[in-house]
Each structure stands twice: as structure tokens, then as C-alpha cells.
VOZAVEX-765858 format. One line per 8 residues: number of its first residue (from 1); their letters; for each residue x, y, z of C-alpha. Coordinates in Angstrom, 1 decimal. Example, Ala and Ser with C-alpha at 12.3 -4.5 7.8 and 13.67 -1.06 7.14 Angstrom:
BEGIN
1) as) 12.3/-4.5/7.8; 13.7/-1.1/7.1
END
This chain:
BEGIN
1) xxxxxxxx) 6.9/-8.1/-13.8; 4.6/-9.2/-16.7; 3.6/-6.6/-19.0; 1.7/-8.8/-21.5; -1.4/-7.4/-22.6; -5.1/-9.0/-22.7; -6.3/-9.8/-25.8; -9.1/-10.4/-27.5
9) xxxxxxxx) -9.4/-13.7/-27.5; -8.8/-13.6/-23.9; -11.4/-10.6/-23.3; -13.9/-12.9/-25.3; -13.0/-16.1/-23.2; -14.4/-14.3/-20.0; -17.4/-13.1/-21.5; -18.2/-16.2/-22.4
17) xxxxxxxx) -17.8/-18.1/-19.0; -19.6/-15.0/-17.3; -22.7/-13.9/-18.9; -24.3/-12.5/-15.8; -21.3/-9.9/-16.0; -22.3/-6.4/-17.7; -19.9/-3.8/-16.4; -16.3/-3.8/-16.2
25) xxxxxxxx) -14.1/-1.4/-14.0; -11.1/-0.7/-15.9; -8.2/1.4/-13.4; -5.2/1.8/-12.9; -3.7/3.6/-9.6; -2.6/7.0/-8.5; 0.7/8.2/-6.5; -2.1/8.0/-3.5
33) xxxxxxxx) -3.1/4.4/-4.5; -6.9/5.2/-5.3; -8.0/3.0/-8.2; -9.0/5.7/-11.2; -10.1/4.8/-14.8; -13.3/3.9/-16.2; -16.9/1.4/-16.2; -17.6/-0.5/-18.9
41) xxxxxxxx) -20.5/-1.8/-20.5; -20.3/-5.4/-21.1; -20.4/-4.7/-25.0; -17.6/-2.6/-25.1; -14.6/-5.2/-23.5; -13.8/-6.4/-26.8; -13.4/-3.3/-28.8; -11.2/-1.8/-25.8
49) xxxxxxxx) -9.2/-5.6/-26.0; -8.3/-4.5/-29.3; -7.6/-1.1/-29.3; -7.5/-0.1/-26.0; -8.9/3.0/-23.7; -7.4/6.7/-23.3; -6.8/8.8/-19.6; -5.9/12.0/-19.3
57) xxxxxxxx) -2.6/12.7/-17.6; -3.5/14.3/-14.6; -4.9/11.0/-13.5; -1.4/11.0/-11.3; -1.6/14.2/-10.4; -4.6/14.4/-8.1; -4.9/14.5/-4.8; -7.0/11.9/-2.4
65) xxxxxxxx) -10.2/14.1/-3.4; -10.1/13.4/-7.2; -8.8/17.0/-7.5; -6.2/17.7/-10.0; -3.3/19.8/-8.4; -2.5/22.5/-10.6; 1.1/23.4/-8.3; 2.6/20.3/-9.4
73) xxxxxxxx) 3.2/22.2/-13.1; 1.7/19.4/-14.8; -1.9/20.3/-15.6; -2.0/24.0/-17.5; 1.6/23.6/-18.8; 1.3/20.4/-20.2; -2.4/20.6/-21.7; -3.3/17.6/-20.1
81) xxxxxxxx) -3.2/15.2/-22.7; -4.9/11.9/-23.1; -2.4/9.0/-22.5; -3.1/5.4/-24.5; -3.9/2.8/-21.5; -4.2/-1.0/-22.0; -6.0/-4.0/-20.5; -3.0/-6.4/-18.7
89) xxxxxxxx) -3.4/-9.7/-19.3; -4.7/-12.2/-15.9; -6.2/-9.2/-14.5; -10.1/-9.2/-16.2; -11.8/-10.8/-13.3; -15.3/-11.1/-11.7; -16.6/-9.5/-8.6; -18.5/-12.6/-7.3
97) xxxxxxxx) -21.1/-10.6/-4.9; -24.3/-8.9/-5.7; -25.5/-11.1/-8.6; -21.9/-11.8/-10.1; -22.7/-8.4/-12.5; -19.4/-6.9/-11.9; -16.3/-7.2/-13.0; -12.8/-5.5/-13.0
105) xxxxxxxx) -9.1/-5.4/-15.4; -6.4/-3.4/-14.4; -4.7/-1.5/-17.0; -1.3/0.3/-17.6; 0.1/3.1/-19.5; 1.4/2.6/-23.5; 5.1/3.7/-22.7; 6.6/5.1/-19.6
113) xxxxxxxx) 5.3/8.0/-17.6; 8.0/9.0/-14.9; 4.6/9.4/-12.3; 3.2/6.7/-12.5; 3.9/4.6/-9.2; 4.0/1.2/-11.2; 7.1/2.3/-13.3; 9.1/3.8/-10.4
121) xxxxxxxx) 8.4/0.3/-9.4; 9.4/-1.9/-11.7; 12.7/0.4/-12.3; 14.1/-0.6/-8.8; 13.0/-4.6/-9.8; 15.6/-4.0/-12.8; 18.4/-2.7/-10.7; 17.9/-5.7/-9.0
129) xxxxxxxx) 18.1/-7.9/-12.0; 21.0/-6.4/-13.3; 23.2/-8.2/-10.7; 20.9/-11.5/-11.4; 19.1/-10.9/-8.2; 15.2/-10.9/-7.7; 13.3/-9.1/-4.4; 10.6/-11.6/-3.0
137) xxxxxxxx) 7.5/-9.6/-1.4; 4.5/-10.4/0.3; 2.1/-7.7/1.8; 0.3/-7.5/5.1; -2.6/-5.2/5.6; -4.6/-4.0/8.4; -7.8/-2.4/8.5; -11.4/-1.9/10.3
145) xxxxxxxx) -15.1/-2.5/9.4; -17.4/-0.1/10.3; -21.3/0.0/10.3; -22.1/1.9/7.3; -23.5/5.5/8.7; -26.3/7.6/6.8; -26.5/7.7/3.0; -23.5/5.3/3.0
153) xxxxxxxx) -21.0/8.0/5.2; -18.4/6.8/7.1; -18.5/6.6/10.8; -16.9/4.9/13.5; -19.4/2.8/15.5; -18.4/-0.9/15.2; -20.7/-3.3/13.1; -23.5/-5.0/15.5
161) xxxxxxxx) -22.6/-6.9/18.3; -19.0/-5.7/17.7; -17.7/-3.7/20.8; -16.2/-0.7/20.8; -14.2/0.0/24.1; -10.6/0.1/23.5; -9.3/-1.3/26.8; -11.7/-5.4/25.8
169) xxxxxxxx) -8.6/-7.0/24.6; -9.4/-8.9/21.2; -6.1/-9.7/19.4; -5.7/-12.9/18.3; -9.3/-14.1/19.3; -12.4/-15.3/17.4; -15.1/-14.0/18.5; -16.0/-10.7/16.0
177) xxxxxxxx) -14.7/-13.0/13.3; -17.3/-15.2/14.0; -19.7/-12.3/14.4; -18.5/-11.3/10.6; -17.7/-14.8/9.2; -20.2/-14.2/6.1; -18.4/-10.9/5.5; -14.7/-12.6/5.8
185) xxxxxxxx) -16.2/-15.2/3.3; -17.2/-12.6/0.4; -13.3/-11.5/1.1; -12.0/-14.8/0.1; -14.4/-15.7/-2.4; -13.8/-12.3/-4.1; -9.7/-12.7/-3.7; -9.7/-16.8/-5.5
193) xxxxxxxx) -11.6/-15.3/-8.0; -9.1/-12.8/-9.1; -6.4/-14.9/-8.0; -5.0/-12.7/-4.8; -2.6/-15.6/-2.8; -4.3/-14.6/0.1; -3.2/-16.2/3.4; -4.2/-16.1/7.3
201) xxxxxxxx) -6.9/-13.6/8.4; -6.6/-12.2/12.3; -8.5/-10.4/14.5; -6.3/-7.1/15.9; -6.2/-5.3/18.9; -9.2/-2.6/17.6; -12.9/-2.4/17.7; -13.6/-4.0/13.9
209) xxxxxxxx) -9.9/-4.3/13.0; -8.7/-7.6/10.9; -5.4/-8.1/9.3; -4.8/-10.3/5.6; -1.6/-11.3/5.0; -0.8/-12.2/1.4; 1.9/-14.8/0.3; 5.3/-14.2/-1.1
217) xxxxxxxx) 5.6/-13.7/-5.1; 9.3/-13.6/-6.7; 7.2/-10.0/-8.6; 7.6/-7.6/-6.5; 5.3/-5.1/-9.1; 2.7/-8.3/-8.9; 3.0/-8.4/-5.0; 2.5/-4.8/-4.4
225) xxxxxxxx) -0.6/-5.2/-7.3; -2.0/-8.0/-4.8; -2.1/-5.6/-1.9; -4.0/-3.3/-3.9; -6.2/-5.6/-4.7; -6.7/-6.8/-1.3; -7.9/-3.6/-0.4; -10.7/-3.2/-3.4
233) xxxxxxxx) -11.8/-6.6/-2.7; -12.0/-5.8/1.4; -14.3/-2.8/0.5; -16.3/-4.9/-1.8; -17.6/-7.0/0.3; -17.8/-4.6/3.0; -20.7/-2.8/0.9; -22.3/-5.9/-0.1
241) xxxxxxxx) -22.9/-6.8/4.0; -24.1/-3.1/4.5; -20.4/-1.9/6.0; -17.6/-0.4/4.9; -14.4/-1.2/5.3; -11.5/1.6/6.0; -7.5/1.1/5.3; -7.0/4.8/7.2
249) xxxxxxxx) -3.7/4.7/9.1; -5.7/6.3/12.6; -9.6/6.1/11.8; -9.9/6.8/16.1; -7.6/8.0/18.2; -8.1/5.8/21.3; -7.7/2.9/18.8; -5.0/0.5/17.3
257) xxxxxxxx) -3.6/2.5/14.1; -3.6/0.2/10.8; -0.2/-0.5/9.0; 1.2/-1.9/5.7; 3.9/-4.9/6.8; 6.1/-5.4/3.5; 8.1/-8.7/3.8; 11.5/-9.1/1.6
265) xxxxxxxx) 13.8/-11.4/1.1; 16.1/-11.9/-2.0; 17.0/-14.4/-4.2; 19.3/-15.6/-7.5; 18.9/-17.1/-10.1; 19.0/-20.7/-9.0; 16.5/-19.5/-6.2; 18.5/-19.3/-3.1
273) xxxxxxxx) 17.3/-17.1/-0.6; 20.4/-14.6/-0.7; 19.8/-13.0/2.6; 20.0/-16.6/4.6; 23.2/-17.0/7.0; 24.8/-17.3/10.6; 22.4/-16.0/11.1; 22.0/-13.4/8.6
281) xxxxxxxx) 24.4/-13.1/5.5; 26.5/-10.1/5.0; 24.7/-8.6/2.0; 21.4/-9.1/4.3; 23.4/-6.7/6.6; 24.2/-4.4/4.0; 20.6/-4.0/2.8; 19.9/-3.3/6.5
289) xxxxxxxx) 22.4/-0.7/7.0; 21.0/0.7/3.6; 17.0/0.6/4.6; 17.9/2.0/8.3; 19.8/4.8/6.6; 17.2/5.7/4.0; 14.2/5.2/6.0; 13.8/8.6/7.2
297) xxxxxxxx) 14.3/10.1/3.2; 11.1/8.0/2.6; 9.0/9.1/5.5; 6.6/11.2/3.1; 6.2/7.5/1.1; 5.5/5.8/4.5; 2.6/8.0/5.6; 0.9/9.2/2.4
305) xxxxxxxx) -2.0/11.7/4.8; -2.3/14.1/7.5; -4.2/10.9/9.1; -1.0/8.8/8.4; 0.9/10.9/11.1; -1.3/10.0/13.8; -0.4/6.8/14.1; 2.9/7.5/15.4
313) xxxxxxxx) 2.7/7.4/19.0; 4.6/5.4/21.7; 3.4/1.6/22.9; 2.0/1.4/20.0; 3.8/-1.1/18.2; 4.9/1.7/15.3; 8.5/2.4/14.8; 9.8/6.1/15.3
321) xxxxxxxx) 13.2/5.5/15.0; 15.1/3.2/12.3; 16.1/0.4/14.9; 16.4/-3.0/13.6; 16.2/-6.3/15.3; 15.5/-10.1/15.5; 11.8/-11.8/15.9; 11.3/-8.2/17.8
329) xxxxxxxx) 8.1/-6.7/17.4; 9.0/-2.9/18.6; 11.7/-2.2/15.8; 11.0/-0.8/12.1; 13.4/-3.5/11.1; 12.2/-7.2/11.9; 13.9/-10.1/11.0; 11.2/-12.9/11.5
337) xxxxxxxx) 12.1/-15.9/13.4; 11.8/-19.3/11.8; 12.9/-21.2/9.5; 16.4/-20.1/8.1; 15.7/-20.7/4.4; 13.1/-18.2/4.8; 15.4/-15.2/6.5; 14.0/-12.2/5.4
345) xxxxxxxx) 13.2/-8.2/6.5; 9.3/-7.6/7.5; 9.1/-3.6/6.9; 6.6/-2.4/10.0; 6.7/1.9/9.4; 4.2/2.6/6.5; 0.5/3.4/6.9; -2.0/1.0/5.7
353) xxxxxxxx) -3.6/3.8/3.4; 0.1/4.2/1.8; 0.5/3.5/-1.4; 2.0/-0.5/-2.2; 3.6/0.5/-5.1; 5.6/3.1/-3.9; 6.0/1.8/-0.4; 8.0/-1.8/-1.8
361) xxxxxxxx) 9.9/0.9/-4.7; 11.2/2.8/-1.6; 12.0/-0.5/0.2; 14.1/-1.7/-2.3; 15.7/1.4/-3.0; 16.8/1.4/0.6; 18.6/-1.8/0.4; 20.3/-1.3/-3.0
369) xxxxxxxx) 21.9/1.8/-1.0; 22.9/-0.4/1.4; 24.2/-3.1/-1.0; 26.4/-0.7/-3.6; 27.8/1.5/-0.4; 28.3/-1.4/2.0; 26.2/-0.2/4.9; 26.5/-1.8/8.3
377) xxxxxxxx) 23.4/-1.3/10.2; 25.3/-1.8/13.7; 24.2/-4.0/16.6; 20.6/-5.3/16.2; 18.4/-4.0/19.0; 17.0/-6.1/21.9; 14.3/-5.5/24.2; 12.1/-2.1/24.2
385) xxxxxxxx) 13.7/-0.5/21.4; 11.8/3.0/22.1; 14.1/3.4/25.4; 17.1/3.4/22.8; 19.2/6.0/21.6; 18.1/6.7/17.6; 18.2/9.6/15.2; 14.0/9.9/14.9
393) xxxxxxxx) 12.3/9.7/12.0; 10.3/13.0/11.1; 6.9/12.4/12.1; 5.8/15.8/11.5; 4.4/15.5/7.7; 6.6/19.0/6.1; 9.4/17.6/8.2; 9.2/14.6/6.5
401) xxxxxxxx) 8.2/16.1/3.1; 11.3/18.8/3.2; 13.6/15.8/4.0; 12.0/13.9/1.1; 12.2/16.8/-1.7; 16.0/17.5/-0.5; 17.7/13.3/-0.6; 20.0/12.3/-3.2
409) xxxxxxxx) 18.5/8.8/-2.6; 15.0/9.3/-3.7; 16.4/11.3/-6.6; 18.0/8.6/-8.1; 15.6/5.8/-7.5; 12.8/7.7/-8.0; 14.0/10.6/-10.4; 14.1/14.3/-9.6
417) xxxxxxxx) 10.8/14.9/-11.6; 8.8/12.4/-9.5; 10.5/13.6/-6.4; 9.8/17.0/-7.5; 5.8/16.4/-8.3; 5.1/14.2/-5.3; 6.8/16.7/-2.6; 4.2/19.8/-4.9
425) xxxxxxxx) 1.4/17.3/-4.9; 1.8/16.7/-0.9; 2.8/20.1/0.2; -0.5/21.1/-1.4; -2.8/18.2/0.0; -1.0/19.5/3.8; -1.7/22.9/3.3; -5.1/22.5/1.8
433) xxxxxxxx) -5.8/19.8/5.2; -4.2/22.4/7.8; -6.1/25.6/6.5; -9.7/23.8/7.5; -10.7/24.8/11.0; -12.5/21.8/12.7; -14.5/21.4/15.1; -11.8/20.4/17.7
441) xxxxxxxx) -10.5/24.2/17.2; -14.0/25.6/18.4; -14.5/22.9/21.5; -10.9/23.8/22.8; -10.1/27.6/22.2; -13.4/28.8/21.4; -14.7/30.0/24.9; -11.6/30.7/26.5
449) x) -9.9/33.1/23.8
END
């Protein structure tokens, strides 16, 4: 993970090759991964190069609707202070759509903050490096374009000419991306400008859904970064074609749900891929028997929302259970066929609105378990594995956030304070969602109570 900072001379290097550029969005990213910071007039980069900008606290402690969760005991108690934040170096880019104007810099805490989902990540990359091993990660997201609705609102009708009857099989076809090919360009061109190692794009199996998949770094921090990145860069260009673009785990019900795919292998220090054997090494099988028996402990990390749950249904190609298996598409655990050099695990349970920073900390903390204990993962599944015996996973979100607040695991990956915020921050955001009556309550119990 780099930590260098911009500087100055760097700052005033991208004003000069960019003088249509006169705001910059400065942010860093929440324990829900929303972007927050600040915008900056073009005249202020250089002074903010050198000195650097201030955000309170409570940035990590709010909740999806920019709310600041006062039961997490860090608001009132703590005064909310101000927190020094500076510009990291190769992240000032431009926002190549809508008259090049915009551009964007992510920036990090001065110091460590225990809540702040970039340093839980980069502690379980130095766990890692302690044995002289590095994670490699590459992220895969799914998501769906939508007409824009009125005043810019969300809705769920399918850009024009787009159809939106879940039973016209699309997957793996050409047609909408055809249909959207300028839009799909504006992705690309905005991801090469900033650098994103973006790979294929796919159509999926829902009205408007795509998939990006994103290359392999040897930085996991910088991969998971990528991912968030991806997703900015999908809703930019989504608003500059008149859409928007959704990461929601379940925007419909009768549709495809959208995941977050996290690929891993590991490597040392000369580069070999440590997780490569006949067919799988034995430490590969450790980490296995590690992220198998973790996975439930990091449910509430997996799906981040009420919405998040809903994705977990049967036939749906979404794990319940914490089977895993080779080049088998109905197991959390997938060990990609291929070639053998490139033996790795591809992680298919979190939500594509999850957070990447936290999903790949989580990940790694699972197979560091699995690695210091010695964890076999038993036999690898074959066939259907939702007709197989398995503990499930809790699918119910304050299952899966009492199971989360009570592991010993995500204490000591995570630490107890983070553990201890997140499960406050969450419990809140689920009791806040389930006290709202909707309108489903009034068209099924209204007239017959």
C-alpha cells in the first residue's frame, strides 16, 4: 500500500496539463463505502497540496443517509473533532465527461483512526507481510443502469430500448451493450484516465445489468481503492447519458441481485503464487478451512443494507452456506479453473453496494485464521451445492449483526472498538429501516385487518 502524499509540484503538474479543470472532489470513504469530503475550486488545489484539508470525525460514523449516528458514542462524547486529511499521491485525476471541468484526489487520514475502513485494511496486508507473504486482489462488480426518473430520482424502468421482462434471457449477449455502447465508452474513458486496470465488460442476466471486472494488483488496499473507483466512475457516466447507474445488492425483486466477486491468490517474495499445487497447495487449504469458518462472523461486512439481504434466495447463484468448490459456480468458495499458476479463491457472498475495503480486510482475515490454526475446509463440493448439508449463514441482518458484535475473529482483525461501532452504527441503520411502514404493509394487511 502506498501512502505517499501529493505534492505540490505534482498538484501544479495537473493543473497545468488540464486547464479546462476548475473543481476538484476531494473524499475519502465511509464504513458504508460512500465517497465524503469536499469540492474544490480550481484555485485552492495548491494551497490544500501543501498543507492539506480538515474533516470532522463523524465522517465514519454516519449512516447511508449522511446522518451522523449518535449511538455509536462517538459524536457527543468525543466533540467531534476535526481530523487533518491529505491528498495521496496518483490519485488527482480528471473526470473526462461534460467539458473535462471536473476532477477528483482521494485523500487519507494524518495518523490512524481505528474506523476508518482503509486502515483495518491495510492492518490485515501487514499480517501478511510479516511472514513475507503478499495477498493479490482483483474486484468484480455488478450493477444496473436505469433511465433517470423525475428531478433525477431513481426508478426502475430500463433505459430505452432496454427490456425489462425478467424471463428474455440476456447473459452473455450483446445486444443492450450495443444499445449503451456510448455509455460503456464514458466508463472506460473515465477509468484510463484515472488509471483503474479495468478489464472485460459483460452483459448479466437483468434488465440493464453489466458486470466490470478489474485486474489483479499485488495491493490489496490499491485493489479494493480500484473498485471504489469503478463504482464513481460507473455513476459518472451514467449522469452524463441522462441515467443513473445503481450498485444495490436487489434494486427489483424479480431481478438478478448484484454482487461484489473478490479474487485472491497469494504470493512471496520471489512472486510465486503460494496457493498453486496438486491441485491446490496445503496452505491454500488452510486459508479455505479458515474463510469457510469465518464467513458467517463476517455476514454483517458481506451485506452492508436491509437491501443487501434480499439477494439471498435460492437458484440464484448466491451462496447461503460456506461450501467451497472447484470451477463451481453455486459455492461461496470458487477455485477458478485455468491455468495453475494462477490458482486462486474468487469470494462470490458480498453485496455489490458492500464496502471494498472492508469486504477484502474480512477476506483476508478469514484466511489468516485458517493459516495460524491449520484449518481443513473438508471435501470440496460438486454439483448443486444448495442440496448439501451446511451450517447456513445468517441471512437475517440482527442475526448476522449479533453474530458479528459476539466473534473473537473480527475482534482481533478488526479491533473490539471497530467491532463495537460498526455492530451500534448497523443496529441503528436496521432499526431506523424496520420502524418505516411502507407501502407493501398497507396493500397486504390494510383491508383485511
Amino acid at each position: 500500500m502506498s501512502d505517499k502524499l501529493l505534492s505540490v509540484d505534482e498538484a501544479k503538474a495537473f493543473l497545468d496539463k488540464n486547464p479546462s479543470v476548475q473543481w476538484i472532489d476531494l473524499f475519502l470513504v465511509d464504513m458504508n463505502g460512500i465517497p465524503r469530503g469536499k469540492r474544490l475550486r480550481r484555485g485552492d488545489l495548491l494551497g490544500v497540496a501543501e498543507s492539506g484539508i480538515m474533516l470532522p470525525a463523524s465522517v465514519f460514523i454516519m449512516d447511508p443517509r449522511g446522518n451522523c449516528v449518535e449511538e455509536t458514542g462517538r459524536l457527543w462524547e468525543t466533540g467531534d473533532p476535526d481530523r487533518p486529511c491529505r491528498m495521496l499521491a496518483g490519485t488527482l485525476t480528471s473526470i473526462p465527461v461534460n467539458g473535462n471541468t471536473h476532477a477528483q484526489a482521494v485523500i487519507a487520514l494524518e495518523g490512524n483512526d481505528e474506523l476508518d475502513p482503509r486502515g483495518v485494511l491495510a492492518r490485515q496486508v501487514a499480517r501478511f507481510a510479516k511472514a513475507g507473504q503478499t495477498p493479490v486482489v482483483a474486484v468484480e462488480l455488478e450493477f444496473y443502469v436505469m433511465r433517470k426518473g423525475a428531478n433525477g430520482a431513481f426508478n426502475l424502468t430500463p433505459p430505452d430500448g432496454l427490456s425489462d421482462d425478467p424471463a428474455r434471457p440476456m447473459t452473455f449477449q450483446f445486444e443492450e451493450m450495443d444499445m449503451l455502447q456510448p455509455f460503456i465508452d464514458d466508463i472506460y474513458r473515465v477509468c484510463e484516465a484515472q488509471g483503474l486496470p479495468v478489464d472485460a465488460v459483460m452483459q448479466e442476466s437483468g434488465p440493464g445489468q453489466f458486470e466490470i471486472n478489474l485486474k489483479h494488483r499485488a495491493d490489496p488496499v490499491a485493489a479494493a481503492l480500484d473498485g471504489l473507483l469503478l463504482k464513481r466512475a460507473v455513476k459518472t457516466a451514467a449522469l452524463a447519458h441522462d441515467l443513473n447507474a445503481t450498485f444495490m445488492a436487489k434494486p427489483h425483486h424479480d431481478w438478478s441481485g448484484s454482487g461484489m466477486h473478490i479474487h485472491v491468490s497469494l504470493i512471496d517474495k520471489a512472486g510465486k503464487n503460494l496457493f498453486a499445487g496438486d491441485p491446490i497447495s496445503p496452505l491454500f487449504r488452510n486459508a479455505i478451512g479458515g474463510l469457510k469458518e469465518t464467513m458467517g462472523d463476517f455476514m454483517a461486512i458481506w451485506a452492508q443494507s436491509a437491501n443487501a439481504y434480499r439477494r439471498y434466495v435460492p437458484k440464484s447463484y448466491v451462496s447461503m452456506a460456506p461450501h467451497w468448490g472447484f470451477n463451481n459456480r453455486t459455492v461461496a468458495l470458487r477455485i477458478p479453473g485455468g491455468n495453475p499458476k494462477a490458482t486462486r479463491i474468487e469470494h462470490r457472498v458480498a453485496g455489490a453496494d458492500a464496502n471494498p475495503y472492508l469486504v477484502v480486510a474480512a477476506i483476508l482475515a478469514g484466511m489468516q485464521h485458517g493459516i495460524t490454526n491449520k484449518i481443513d475446509p473438508g471435501p470440496a463440493a460438486e454439483g448443486n451445492a444448495e442440496i448439501l448439508q451446511a451450517a447456513p449463514l445468517p441471512t437475517a441482518w440482527n442475526n448476522a449483526l449479533d453474530r458479528f458484535s459476539a466473534s473473537k475473529v473480527v475482534s482481533d482483525a478488526f479491533g473490539a472498538n471497530f467491532q463495537d461501532v460498526y455492530t451500534r452504527l448497523k443496529q441503528t441503520e436496521r432499526s431506523e429501516f424496520e420502524r418505516v411502514v411502507t407501502s407493501l404493509d398497507h396493500l397486504w394487511y390494510a383491508h383485511v385487518a
